[in-house]
LOMAR-707737 format. One record per residue: x negated, z, y of N, C-alpha, C in turn; residue in three letters. Coordinates in steps of 0.001 Angstrom, whole numbers, plus 500000, padded with zeros to 6 digits. Atoms other than C-alpha are relative to their C-alpha. Example, Ala and Ser with C-alpha at 12.3 -4.5 7.8 and 13.67 -1.06 7.14 Angstrom:
2
499110500000498810487700507800495500499100500000501200Ala;500820499940498810486330507140498940500770500730501090Ser;
//
This chain:
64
499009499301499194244994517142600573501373499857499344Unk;498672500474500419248476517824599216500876499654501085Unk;499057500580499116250831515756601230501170500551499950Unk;498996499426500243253647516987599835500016501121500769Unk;500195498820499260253265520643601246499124499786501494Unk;500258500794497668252161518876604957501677499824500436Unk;498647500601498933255469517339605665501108500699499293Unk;499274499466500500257842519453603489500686501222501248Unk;499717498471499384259426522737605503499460500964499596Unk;499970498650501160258881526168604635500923500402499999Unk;498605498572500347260331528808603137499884501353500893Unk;498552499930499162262651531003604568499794498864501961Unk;499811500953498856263337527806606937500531500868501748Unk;500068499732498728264673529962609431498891500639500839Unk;501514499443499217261112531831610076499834498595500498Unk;500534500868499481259792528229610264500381499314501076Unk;499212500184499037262154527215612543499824500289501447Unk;500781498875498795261435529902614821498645499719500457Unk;501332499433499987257771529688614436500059498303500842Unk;499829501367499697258064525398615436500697500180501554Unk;499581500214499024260671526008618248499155500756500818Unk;501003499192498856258361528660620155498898499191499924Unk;501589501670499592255244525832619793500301499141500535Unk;499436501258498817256951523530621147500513500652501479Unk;499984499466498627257834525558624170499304500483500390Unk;501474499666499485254462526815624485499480499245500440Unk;500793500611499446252796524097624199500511498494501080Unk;499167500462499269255279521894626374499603500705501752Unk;500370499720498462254638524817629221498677499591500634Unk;501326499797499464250943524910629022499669498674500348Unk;500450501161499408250724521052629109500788499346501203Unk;498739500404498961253175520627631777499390498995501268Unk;500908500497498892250616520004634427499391498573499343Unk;500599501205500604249216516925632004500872499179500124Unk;498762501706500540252195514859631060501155500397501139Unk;498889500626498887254689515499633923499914499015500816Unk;500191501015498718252615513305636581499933498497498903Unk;499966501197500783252456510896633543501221499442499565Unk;499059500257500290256008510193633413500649499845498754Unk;499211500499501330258669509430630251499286499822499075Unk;501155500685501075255984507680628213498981501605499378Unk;500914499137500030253449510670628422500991501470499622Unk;499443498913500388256050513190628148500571500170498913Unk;499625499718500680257430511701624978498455500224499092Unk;501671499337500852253702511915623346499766501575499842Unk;499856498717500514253469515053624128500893500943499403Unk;499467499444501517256154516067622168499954499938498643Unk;500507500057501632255583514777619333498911500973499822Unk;501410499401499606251844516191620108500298501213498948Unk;499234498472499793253681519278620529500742500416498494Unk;498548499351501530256250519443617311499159499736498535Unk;500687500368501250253244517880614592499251501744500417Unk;500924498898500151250798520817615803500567501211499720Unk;499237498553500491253562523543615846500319499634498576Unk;499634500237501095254684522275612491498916500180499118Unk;501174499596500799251004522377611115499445501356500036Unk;500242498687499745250808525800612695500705500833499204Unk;498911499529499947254003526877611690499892500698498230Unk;500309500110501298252710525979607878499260501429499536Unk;501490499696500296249480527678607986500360501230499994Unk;499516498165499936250995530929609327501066500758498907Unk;499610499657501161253453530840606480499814500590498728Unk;500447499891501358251366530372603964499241500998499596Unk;500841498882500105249298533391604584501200501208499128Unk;
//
């Protein structure tokens, strides 16, 4: 696996940008019902959750 091109940005950063901040507010709404009754703790997990998978998404859709 190249590591390098995992945790790097893409190019034009502002697509990726875009493509990261709408995953994270997606998937923030759709899990809402999971991690709200789980308080602070559970809600910061799922961000992260939230900002690695849009970021691996964010890649993938780039790179096409």
């Amino acid at each position: 696996m190249n590591w390098k091109w995992l945790l790097s940005t893409a190019e034009p950063r502002a697509r990726y940008v875009l493509l990261v901040a709408v995953g994270v507010v997606v998937m923030m709404t759709v899990t809402y019902s999971i991690w709200a009754p789980g308080g602070r703790i559970m809600a910061a997990f799922a961000a992260v959750a939230a900002v690695v998978i849009s970021h691996v998404s964010a890649k993938l859709i780039m790179k096409q």
